[in-house]
KOLZATOR-608556 format. One record per residue (C-alpha): residue in one letter; x, y, z; residue number from 1. Coordinates in steps of 0.1 Angstrom, whole numbers, padded with zeros to 4 digits. Each point is the difference from the previous one (the first is absolute). Layout:
<bamars>
('A' (X Y Z) NUM);
...
</bamars>
This chain:
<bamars>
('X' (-0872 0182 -0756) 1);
('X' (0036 -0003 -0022) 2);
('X' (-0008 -0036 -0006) 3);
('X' (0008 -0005 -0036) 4);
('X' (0013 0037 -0010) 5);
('X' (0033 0008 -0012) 6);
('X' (0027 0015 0020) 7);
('X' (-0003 0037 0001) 8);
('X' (0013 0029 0023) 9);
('X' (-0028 0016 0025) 10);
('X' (0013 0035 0006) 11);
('X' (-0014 0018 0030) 12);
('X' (0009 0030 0025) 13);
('X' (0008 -0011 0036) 14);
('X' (0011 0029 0018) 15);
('X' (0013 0043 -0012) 16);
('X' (0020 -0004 -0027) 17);
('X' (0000 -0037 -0001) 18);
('X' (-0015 -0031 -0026) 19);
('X' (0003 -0035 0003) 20);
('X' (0005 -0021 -0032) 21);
('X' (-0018 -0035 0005) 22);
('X' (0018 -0024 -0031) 23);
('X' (-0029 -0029 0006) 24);
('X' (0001 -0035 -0007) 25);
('X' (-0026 -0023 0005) 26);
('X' (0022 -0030 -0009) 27);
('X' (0028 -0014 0023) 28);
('X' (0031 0019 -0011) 29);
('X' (0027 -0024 0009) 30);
('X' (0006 -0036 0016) 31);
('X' (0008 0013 0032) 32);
('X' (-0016 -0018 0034) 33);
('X' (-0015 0041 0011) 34);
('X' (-0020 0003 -0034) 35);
('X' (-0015 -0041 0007) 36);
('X' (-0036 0017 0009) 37);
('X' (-0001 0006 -0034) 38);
('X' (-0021 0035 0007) 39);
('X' (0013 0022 -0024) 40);
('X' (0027 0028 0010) 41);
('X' (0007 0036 -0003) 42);
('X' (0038 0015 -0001) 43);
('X' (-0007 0032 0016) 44);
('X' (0018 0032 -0014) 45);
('X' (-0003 0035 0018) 46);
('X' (0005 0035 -0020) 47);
('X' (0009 0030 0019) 48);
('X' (-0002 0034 -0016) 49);
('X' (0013 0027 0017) 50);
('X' (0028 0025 -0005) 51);
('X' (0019 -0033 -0009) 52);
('X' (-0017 -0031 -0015) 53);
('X' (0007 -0034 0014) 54);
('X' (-0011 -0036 -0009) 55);
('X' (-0002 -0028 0025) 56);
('X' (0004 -0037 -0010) 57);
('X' (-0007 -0003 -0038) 58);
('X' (-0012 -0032 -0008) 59);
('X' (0018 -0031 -0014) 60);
('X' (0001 -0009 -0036) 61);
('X' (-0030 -0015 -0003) 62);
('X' (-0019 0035 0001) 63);
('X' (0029 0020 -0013) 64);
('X' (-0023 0007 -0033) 65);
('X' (-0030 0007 0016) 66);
('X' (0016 0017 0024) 67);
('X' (0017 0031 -0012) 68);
('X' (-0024 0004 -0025) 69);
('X' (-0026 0007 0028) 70);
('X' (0026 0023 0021) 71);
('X' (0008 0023 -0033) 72);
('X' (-0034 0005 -0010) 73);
('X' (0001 0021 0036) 74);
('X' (0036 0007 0005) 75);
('X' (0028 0018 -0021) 76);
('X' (0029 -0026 0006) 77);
('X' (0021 0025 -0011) 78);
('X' (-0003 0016 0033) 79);
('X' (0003 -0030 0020) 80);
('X' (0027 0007 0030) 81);
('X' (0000 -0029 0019) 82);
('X' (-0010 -0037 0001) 83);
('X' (0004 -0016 0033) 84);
('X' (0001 -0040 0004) 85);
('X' (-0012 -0020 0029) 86);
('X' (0018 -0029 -0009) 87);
('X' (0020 -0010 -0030) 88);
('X' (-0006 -0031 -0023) 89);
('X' (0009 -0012 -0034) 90);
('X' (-0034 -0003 -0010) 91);
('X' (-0003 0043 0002) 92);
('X' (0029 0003 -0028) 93);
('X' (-0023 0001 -0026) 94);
('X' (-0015 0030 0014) 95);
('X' (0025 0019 0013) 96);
('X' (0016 -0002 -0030) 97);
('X' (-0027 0012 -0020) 98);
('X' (-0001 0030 0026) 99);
('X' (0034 0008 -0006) 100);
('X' (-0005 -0001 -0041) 101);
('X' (-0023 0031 0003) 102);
('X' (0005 0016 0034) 103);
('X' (0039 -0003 0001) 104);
('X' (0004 0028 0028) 105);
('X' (-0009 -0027 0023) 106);
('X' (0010 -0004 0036) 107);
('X' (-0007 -0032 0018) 108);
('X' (-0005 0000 0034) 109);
('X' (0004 -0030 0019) 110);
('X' (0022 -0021 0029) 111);
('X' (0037 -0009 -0003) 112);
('X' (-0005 -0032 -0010) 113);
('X' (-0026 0009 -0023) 114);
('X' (0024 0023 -0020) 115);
('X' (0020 -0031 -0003) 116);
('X' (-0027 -0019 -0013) 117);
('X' (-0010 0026 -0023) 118);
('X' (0030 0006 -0016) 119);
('X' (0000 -0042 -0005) 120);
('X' (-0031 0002 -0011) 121);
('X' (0005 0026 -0029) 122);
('X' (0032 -0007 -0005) 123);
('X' (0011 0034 -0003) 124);
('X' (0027 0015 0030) 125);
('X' (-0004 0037 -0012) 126);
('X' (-0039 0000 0020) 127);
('X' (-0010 0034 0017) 128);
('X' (-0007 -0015 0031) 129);
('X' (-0005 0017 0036) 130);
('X' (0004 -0028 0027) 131);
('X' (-0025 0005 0036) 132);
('X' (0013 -0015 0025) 133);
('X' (-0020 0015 0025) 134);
('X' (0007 0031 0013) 135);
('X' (-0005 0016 -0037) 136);
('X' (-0030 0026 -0007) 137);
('X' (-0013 0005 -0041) 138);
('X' (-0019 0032 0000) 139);
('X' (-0022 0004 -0030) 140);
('X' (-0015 0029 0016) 141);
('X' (-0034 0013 0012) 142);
('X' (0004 -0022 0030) 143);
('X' (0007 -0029 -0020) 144);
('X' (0035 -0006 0019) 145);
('X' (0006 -0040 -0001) 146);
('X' (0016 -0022 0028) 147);
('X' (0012 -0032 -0007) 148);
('X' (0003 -0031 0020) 149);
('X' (0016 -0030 -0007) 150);
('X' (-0013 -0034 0008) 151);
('X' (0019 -0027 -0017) 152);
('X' (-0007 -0040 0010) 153);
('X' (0020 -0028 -0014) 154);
('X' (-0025 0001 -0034) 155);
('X' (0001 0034 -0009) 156);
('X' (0035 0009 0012) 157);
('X' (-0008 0035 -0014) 158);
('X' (-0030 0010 0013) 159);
('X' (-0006 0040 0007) 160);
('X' (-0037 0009 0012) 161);
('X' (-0004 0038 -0005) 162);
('X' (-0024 0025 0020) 163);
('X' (-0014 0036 -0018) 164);
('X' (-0009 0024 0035) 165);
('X' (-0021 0021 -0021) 166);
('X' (-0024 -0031 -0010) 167);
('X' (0005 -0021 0028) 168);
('X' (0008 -0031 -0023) 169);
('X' (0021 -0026 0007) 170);
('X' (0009 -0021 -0029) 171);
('X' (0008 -0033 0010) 172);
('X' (0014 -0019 -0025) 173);
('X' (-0008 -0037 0008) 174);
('X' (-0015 0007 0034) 175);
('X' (-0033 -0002 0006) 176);
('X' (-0014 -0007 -0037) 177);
('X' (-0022 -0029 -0012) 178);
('X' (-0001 -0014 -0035) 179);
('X' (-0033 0006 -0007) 180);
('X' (-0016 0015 -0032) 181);
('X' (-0030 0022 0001) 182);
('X' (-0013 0037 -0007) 183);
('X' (0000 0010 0036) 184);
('X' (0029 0026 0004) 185);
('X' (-0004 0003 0039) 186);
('X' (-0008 -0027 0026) 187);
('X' (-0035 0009 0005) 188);
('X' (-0017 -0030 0014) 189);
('X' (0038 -0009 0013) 190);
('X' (-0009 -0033 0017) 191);
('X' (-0007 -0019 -0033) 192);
('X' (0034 0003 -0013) 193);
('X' (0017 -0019 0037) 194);
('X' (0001 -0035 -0012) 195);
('X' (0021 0016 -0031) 196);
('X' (0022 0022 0023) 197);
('X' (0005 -0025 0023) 198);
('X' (0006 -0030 -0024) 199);
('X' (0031 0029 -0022) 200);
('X' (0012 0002 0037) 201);
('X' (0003 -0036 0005) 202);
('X' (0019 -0004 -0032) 203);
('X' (0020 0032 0000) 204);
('X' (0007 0011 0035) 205);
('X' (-0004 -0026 0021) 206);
('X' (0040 -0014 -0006) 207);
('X' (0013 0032 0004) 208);
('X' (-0025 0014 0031) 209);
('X' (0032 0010 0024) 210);
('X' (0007 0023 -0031) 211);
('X' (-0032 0007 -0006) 212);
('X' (-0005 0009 0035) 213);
('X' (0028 0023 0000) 214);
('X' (-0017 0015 -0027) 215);
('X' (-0027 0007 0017) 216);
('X' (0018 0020 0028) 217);
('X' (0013 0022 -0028) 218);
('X' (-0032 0010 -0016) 219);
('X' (-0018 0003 0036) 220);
('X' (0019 0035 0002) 221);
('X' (-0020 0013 -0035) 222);
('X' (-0030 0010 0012) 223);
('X' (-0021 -0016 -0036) 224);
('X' (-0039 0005 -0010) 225);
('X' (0006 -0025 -0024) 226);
('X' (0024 -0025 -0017) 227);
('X' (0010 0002 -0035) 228);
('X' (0006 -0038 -0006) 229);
('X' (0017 -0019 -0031) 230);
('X' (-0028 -0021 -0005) 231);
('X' (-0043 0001 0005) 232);
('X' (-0021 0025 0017) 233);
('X' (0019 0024 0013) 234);
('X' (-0004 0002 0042) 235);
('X' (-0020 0030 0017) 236);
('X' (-0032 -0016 0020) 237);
('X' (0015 -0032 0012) 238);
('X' (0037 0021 0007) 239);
('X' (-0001 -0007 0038) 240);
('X' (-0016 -0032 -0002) 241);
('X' (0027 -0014 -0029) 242);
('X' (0030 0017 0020) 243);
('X' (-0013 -0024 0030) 244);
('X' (-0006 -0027 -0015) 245);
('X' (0036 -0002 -0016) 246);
('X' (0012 0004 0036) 247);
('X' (-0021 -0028 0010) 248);
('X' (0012 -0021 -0027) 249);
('X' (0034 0003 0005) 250);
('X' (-0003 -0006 0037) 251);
('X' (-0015 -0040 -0010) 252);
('X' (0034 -0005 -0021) 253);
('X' (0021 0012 0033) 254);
('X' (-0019 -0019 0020) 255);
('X' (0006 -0032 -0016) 256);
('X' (0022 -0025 0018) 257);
('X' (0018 -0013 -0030) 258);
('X' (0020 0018 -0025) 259);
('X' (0014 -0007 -0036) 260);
('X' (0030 0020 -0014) 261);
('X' (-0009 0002 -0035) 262);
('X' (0034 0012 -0019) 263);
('X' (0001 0008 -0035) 264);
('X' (0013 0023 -0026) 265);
('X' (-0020 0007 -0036) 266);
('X' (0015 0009 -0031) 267);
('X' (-0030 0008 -0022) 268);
('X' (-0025 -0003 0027) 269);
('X' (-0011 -0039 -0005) 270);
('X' (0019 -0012 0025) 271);
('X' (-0017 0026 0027) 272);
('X' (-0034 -0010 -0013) 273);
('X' (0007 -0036 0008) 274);
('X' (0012 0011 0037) 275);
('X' (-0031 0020 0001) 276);
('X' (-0022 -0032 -0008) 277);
('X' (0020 -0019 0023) 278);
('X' (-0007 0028 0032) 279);
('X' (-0037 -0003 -0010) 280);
('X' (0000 -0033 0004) 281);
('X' (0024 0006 0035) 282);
('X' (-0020 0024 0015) 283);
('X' (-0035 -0015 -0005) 284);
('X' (0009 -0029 0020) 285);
('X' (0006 0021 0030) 286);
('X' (0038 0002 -0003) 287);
('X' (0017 0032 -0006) 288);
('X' (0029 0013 -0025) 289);
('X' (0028 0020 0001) 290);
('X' (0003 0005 -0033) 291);
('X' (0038 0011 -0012) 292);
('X' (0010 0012 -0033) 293);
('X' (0040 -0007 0003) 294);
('X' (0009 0028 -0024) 295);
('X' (-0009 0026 0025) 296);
('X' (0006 -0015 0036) 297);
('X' (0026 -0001 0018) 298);
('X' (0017 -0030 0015) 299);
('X' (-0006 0002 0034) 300);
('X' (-0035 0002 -0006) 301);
('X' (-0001 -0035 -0019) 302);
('X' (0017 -0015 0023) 303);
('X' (-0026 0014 0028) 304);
('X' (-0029 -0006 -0022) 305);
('X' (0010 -0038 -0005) 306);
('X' (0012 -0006 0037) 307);
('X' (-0034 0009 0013) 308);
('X' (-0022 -0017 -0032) 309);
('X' (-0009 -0037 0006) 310);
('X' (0009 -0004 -0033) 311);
('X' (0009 0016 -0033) 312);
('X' (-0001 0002 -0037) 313);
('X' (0023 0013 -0028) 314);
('X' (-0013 0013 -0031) 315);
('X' (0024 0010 -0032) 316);
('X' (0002 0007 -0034) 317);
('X' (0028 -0013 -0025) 318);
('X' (0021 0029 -0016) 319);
('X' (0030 -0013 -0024) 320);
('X' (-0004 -0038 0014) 321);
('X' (0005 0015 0037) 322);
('X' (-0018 0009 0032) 323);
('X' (0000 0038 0006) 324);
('X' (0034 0012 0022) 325);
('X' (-0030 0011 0025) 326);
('X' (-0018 -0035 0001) 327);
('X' (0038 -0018 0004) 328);
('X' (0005 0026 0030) 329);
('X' (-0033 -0010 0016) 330);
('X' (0004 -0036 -0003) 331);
('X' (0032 0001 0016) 332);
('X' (-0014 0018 0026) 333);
('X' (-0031 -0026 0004) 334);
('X' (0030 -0029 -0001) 335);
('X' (0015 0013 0028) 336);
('X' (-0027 0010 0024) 337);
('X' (-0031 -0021 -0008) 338);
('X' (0002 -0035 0015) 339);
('X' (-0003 -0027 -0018) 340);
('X' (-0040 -0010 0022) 341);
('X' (-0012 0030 -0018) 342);
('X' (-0021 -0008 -0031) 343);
('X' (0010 0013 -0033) 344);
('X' (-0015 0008 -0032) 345);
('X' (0013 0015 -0033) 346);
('X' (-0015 0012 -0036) 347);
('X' (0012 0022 -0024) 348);
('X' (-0009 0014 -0035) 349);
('X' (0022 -0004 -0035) 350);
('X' (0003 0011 -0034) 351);
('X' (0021 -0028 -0019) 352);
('X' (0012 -0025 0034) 353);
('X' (-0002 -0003 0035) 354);
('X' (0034 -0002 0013) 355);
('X' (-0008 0027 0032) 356);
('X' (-0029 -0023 0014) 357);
('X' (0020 -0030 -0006) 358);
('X' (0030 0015 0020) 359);
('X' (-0023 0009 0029) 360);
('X' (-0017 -0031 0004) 361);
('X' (0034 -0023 -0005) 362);
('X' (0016 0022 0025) 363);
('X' (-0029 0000 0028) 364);
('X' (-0002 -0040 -0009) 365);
('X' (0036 -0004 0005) 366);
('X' (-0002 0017 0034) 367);
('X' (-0033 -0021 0009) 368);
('X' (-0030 0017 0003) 369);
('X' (-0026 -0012 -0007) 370);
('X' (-0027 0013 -0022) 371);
('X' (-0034 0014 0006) 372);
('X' (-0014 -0002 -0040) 373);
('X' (0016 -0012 -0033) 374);
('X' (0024 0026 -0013) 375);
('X' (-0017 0018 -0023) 376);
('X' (0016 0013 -0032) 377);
('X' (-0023 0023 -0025) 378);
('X' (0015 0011 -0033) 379);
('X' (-0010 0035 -0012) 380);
('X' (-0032 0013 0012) 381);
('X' (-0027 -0018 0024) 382);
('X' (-0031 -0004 -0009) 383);
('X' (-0030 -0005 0026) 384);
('X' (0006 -0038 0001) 385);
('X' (0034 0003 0012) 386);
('X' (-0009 0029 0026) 387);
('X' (-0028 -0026 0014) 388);
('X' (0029 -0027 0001) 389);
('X' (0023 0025 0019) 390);
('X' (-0030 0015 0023) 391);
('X' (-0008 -0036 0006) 392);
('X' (0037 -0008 0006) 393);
('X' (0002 0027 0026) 394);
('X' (-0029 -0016 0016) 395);
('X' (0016 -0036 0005) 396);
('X' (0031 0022 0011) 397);
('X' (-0015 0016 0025) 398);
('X' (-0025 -0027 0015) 399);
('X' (0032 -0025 0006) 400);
('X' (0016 0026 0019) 401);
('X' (-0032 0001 0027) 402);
('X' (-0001 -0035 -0004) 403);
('X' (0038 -0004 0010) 404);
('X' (-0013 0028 0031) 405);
('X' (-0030 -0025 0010) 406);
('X' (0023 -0033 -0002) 407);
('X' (0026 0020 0026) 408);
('X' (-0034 0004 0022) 409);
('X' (-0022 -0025 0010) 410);
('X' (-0035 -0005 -0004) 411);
('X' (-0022 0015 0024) 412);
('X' (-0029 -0022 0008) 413);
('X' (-0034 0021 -0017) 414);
('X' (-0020 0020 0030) 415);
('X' (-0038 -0006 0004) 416);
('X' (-0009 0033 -0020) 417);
('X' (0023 -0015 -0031) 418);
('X' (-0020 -0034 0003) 419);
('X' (-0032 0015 0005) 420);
('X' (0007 0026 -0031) 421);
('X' (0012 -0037 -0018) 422);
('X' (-0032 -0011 0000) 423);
('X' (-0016 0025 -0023) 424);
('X' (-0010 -0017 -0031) 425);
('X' (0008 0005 -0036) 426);
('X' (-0010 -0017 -0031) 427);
('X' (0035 -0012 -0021) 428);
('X' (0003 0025 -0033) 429);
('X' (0027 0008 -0020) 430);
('X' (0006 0035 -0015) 431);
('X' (0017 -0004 -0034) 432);
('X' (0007 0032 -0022) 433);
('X' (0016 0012 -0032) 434);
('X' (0012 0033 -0012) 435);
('X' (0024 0000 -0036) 436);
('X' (0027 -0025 0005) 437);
('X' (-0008 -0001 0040) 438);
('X' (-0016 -0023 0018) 439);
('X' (-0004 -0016 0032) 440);
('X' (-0024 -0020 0024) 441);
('X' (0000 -0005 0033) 442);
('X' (-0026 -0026 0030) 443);
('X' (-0025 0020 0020) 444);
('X' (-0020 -0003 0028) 445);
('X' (-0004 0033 0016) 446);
('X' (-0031 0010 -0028) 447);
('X' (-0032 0014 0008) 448);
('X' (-0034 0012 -0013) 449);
('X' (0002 0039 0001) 450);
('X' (-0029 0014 -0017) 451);
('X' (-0039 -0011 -0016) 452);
('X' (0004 0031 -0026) 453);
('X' (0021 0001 -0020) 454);
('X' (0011 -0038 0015) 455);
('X' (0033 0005 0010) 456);
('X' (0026 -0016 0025) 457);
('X' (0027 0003 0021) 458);
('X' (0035 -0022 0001) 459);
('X' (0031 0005 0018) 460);
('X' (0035 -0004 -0016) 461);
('X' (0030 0002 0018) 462);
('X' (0022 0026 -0008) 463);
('X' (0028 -0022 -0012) 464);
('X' (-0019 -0023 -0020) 465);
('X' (0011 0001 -0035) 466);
('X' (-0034 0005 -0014) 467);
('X' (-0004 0035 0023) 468);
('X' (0014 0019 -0032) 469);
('X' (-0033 -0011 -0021) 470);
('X' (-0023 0011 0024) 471);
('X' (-0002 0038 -0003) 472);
('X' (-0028 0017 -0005) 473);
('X' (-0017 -0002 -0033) 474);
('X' (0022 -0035 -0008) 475);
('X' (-0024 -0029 -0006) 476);
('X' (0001 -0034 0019) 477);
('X' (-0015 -0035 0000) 478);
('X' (-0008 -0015 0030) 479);
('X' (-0006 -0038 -0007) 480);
('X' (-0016 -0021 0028) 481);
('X' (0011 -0029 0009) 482);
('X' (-0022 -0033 0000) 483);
('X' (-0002 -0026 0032) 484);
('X' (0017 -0029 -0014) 485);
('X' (0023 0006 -0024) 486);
('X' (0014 0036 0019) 487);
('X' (0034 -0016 0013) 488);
('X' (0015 -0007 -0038) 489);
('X' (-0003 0036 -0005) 490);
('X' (0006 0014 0039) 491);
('X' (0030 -0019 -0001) 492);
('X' (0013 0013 -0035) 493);
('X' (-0008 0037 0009) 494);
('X' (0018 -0004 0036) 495);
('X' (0033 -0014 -0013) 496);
('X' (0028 0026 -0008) 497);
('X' (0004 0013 -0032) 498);
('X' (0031 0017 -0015) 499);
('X' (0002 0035 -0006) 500);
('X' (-0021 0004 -0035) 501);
('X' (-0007 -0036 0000) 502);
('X' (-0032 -0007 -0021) 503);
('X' (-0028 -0006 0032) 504);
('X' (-0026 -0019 -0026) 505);
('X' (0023 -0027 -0015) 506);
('X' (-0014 -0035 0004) 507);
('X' (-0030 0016 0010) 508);
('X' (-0036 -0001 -0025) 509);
('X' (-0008 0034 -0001) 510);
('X' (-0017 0025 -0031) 511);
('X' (0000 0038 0003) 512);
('X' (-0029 0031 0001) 513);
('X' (0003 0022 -0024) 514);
('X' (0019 0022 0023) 515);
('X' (0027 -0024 0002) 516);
('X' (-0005 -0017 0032) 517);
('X' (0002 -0040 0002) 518);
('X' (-0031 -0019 0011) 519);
('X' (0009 -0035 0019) 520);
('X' (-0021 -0017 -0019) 521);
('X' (-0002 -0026 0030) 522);
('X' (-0016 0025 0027) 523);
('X' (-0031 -0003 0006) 524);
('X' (-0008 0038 -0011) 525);
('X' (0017 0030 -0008) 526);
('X' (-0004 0034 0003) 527);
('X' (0015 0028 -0020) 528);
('X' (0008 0034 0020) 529);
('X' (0013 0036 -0008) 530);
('X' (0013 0015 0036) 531);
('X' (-0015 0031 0007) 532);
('X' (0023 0012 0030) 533);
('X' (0025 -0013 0029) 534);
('X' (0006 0004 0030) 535);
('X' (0034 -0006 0022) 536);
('X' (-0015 -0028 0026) 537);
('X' (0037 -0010 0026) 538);
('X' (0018 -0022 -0025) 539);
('X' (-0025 -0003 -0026) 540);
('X' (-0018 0022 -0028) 541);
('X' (-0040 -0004 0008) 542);
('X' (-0010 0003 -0034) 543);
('X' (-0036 0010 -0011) 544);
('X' (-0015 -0016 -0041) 545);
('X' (-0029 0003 -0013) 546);
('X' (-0013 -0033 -0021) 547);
('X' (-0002 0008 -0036) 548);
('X' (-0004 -0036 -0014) 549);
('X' (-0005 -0034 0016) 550);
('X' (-0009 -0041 0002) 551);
('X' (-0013 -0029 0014) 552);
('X' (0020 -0026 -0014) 553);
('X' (-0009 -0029 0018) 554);
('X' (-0038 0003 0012) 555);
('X' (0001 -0031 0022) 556);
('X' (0034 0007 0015) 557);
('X' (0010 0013 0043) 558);
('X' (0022 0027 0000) 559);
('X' (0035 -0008 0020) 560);
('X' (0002 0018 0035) 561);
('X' (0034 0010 0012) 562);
('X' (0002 -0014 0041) 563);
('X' (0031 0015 0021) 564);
('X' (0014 -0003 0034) 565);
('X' (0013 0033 0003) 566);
('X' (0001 0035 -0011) 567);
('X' (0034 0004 -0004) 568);
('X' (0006 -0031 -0028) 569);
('X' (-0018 -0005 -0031) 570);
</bamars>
C-alpha cells in the first residue's frame, strides 16, 4: 500500500520500445468533484524510444520536480523529438516549460485547439508545434508510426487520443481512467477498480456522453490490446468489459426523459469545475445534460440544445467587470428560444466581483423564469464544501424538473404487487456521515442484517440522495436507530428539505466518532460502518458495511418501525 508515502514516479515498460511514468499521489490533488473518493491518483506519462523519442502527457506541476528528475535518470532529454499532449491545461505550464528549458528542440503534438491553448498557456507564439487533425501519421520508425484521433467534448475542447500500430496502444487521455492510487501498473484483478471507473465516468463523461459516444465510434476503428490512460491502472484485462460498459453508461443518460442544457464558458477552469459539480448532481438524479461550453459551439446548436432541455443553466466567469462575448452570445440565444416555463439556474466564478452572474441572473429574472436553486456565486477557487453545495444544487435542480413531469401526470392508483411489496417492514434509521468539511444525513428504512462474521449490513440509498457521495467504498457511516416514541421529532427534521450545503445537524443533539460522523444522541443505538462495496440496485445504490463500532443507548427502549402503503412512496 501508498498510504502515507510521498509522491514519487513508478517507471515501468509496457510494450517494445515503450515505459510508462506513474507521478503518484496518495493525497487528493485538487478540489475537483472527480478526485472526491479521495483514493490517491496517478498522472500517467508514456516514453517511446525508437528512431525518434516521444513523450505522452507530462504531468502537471505538482510532480514537475519529481518528475523529470525520474525521466533523465533514463533518458537523454537532449534527444527528445517530440512531446505529444492529450489535452492542454494551465496546470501543465510548469512542466512544459521546464521541458522546454533543457530540451528546446521540442515539437508538441497536439489538436488545433490545443495549440491555441498551449501557446496561452506558455505564453510564447514562436512554439514548434505540428497540429493532428486526423488524417496526420508521426512516424518514429520501427513500426512505431502514430495515428491520431481527436475527440474533443465541451470540457476538454482539445482533446487528441493517439494510437501506436506497432504496440497496439491507445492512449486515451481522460477516457477510460480512474483516480485511483496503487502499485498495480495493469488491471489485473480488473473488476475491483469498477466502482472507481464508473464513479470518474459519472463525473466526467456522463454530461458530455453524445460526445463521448462519438468518441467511441472513432476509436472502435483502432484495433487496441490495451489503453494508455491519463489516470490509474492502465486497461488491458478488463479492455472489452470497460469499452462496454462505457457504452452502457452512456445509453442510461440517452435514455433519460428529461434533459438540462448546462451552458457555460471558464476562464481559469473554476467556473467549469462548478458546472461539473452541478452535472453530478444533474445526472445522479436521473436527469441527463447537455453540457455546452459556449466558446466552442456553434449557435445553432445552443439554440437546439435549449429548445429540447426542460430546463437550463448558465455558468460564467467575470473578465474586466464583464461576461465573456461567448457567454453574452449564448444568453441571447437562450432569451430568445427558451420559454419563459423552463426553469433556470445560474453560477459563476470571480476573482475581485461578480458582475457576469449578476448580469445573467437580472436578465433571466427580468424575462421571468423562474429558478431551480439560489444563484450561486464562488470567488476564486472551490473548495469541497462549495462542490457539495453545487452537486447538491444540481440535485434540487433536477428533482423539481421530474416533479413538474409528475404534477403534468396524474397519480396512478398503486397495483397489488406495489402494496404487497409496501408492506415489507423496516426499522426507522438514519445514516449520518462526515468526510473533511462534508457532511450529510439522510432517513432510512430499506436496512438489513447482511452478515454474522464479520457483522455487516445492507442499506439502500437512492441515487439522488445527497448523502450517495459519502457512501463509497471504504467511506465510514453511522447508522443511528431510531427509538419508538420520540422518532417523529427527528423523522420529521431529516424529511424536510434542506438547501444545497445546508448544515443537516443544526438544532439537532448530536456528538461525533472519532472518524467524524455525528451520533443522534437521542436514538436509541448507533452503529458505526465502513462500506465495503456497492452495488447499482434500479434507482438506488445497495450498499454493503461492515460494523466496526456500536451502542445500545437506551436499554429499555422499542426500536421505531417504518409502516407503508405502497412501494412506490416512502
Amino acid at each position: 500500500m501508498l498510504k502515507n508515502k510521498p509522491r514519487d514516479v513508478q517507471v515501468f515498460p509496457v510494450a517494445t520500445d515503450t515505459r510508462i511514468l506513474r507521478s503518484r499521489s496518495q493525497s487528493r490533488l485538487r478540489f475537483e468533484i472527480e478526485y472526491a473518493l479521495a483514493k490517491g491518483t496517478t498522472a500517467n506519462s508514456y516514453l517511446i524510444e525508437s528512431d525518434k523519442s516521444v513523450i505522452i502527457d507530462p504531468p502537471g506541476e505538482t510532480f514537475t520536480q519529481i518528475y523529470l528528475e525520474a525521466l533523465q535518470q533514463r533518458f537523454h532529454l537532449e534527444d527528445l523529438d517530440y512531446v505529444i499532449l492529450g489535452h492542454v491545461n494551465p496546470n501543465r505550464a510548469a512542466t512544459l516549460k521546464a521541458l522546454l528549458e533543457i530540451a528546446p528542440q521540442i515539437t508538441f503534438v497536439c489538436s488545433n485547439p490545443g495549440a491555441i491553448n498551449l501557446r496561452a498557456a506558455l505564453e510564447n507564439p514562436d512554439l514548434q508545434i505540428l497540429v493532428m487533425r486526423g488524417e496526420e501519421t508521426l512516424d518514429l520508425g520501427n513500426g512505431h508510426n502514430l495515428q491520431f484521433i481527436p475527440t474533443p467534448n465541451p470540457r476538454y475542447a482539445d482533446q487528441l487520443c493517439t494510437y501506436d500500430p506497432q504496440t497496439e496502444i491507445l492512449y486515451t487521455d481522460k477516457l477510460f481512467g480512474a483516480h485511483v492510487c496503487g502499485d498495480q501498473v495493469f488491471d489485473e484483478g480488473w473488476e475491483v477498480y469498477n466502482e472507481d471507473r464508473r464513479y470518474y465516468f459519472d463525473c466526467l463523461m456522463a454530461p458530455h456522453a453524445r460526445q463521448v459516444e462519438t468518441a467511441l465510434d472513432k476509436l472502435a476503428d483502432f484495433p487496441a490490446r490495451m489503453y494508455g490512460t491519463g489516470h490509474g491502472p492502465l486497461v488491458r484485462y478488463g479492455l472489452i468489459e470497460l469499452t462496454k460498459a462505457y457504452r452502457e453508461w452512456i445509453q442510461q443518460q440517452a435514455s433519460a426523459e428529461l434533459t438540462v442544457a448546462l451552458i457555460y464558458a471558464s476562464a481559469y477552469g473554476n467556473t467549469a469545475t462548478l458546472a461539473q459539480a452541478i452535472a453530478r448532481g444533474i445526472t445522479k438524479a436521473g436527469v441527463a445534460v447537455e453540457s455546452i461550453n459556449c466558446e466552442f459551439t456553434e449557435p445553432e446548436e445552443i439554440r437546439a440544445a435549449v429548445e429540447k432541455a426542460g430546463g437550463f443553466i448558465i455558468g460564467s466567469p467575470t473578465l474586466g467587470g464583464h461576461a465573456p462575448t461567448p457567454v453574452q452570445t449564448a444568453l441571447g440565444i437562450v432569451l430568445s428560444t427558451a420559454t419563459n416555463n423552463k426553469l433556470a439556474g445560474a453560477f459563476g466564478s470571480f476573482g475581485w466581483s461578480g458582475e457576469a452572474v449578476d448580469l445573467i441572473e437580472g436578465k433571466l429574472k427580468d424575462a421571468g423564469y423562474r429558478f431551480g436553486f439560489d444563484t450561486i456565486r464562488v470567488k476564486f477557487k472551490p473548495d469541497d464544501a462549495t462542490l457539495q453545495l453545487c452537486e447538491e444544487a444540481g440535485t434540487d435542480f433536477a428533482q423539481a424538473l421530474k416533479k413538474a413531469r409528475k404534477v403534468r401526470s396524474p397519480r396512478q392508483p398503486a397495483t397489488n404487487v406495489e402494496q404487497a411489496v409496501g408492506r415489507i417492514v423496516g426499522s426507522l434509521c438514519v445514516l449520518t456521515a462526515k468526510e473533511g468539511d462534508r457532511s450529510s444525513a439522510m432517513l432510512a428504512s430499506w436496512v438489513s442484517q447482511a452478515s454474522f462474521s464479520p457483522p455487516g449490513l445492507t442499506i439502500a440509498v437512492a441515487k439522488d440522495r445527497a448523502v450517495e457521495t459519502l457512501t463509497h467504498t471504504g467511506n465510514k457511516f453511522v447508522l443511528n436507530i431510531l427509538k419508538e416514541g420520540n422518532h417523529l421529532g427527528l423523522m420529521k427534521h431529516f424529511l424536510k428539505p434542506f438547501g444545497p450545503g445546508q448544515d443537516r445537524f443544526a438544532d439537532v443533539a448530536a456528538q461525533e466518532t472519532e472518524s467524524g460522523s455525528p451520533i443522534l444522541t437521542d436514538a436509541l443505538a448507533y452503529l458505526e460502518c465502513s462500506v465495503q462495496n456497492r452495488m447499482e440496485s434500479g434507482d438506488h445504490w445497495l450498499v454493503y458495511a461492515t460494523v466496526e463500532s456500536g451502542k445500545l443507548l437506551d436499554t429499555d427502549g422499542v426500536t421505531a418501525v417504518h409502516h407503508r402503503k405502497s412501494a412506490t412512496h416512502y
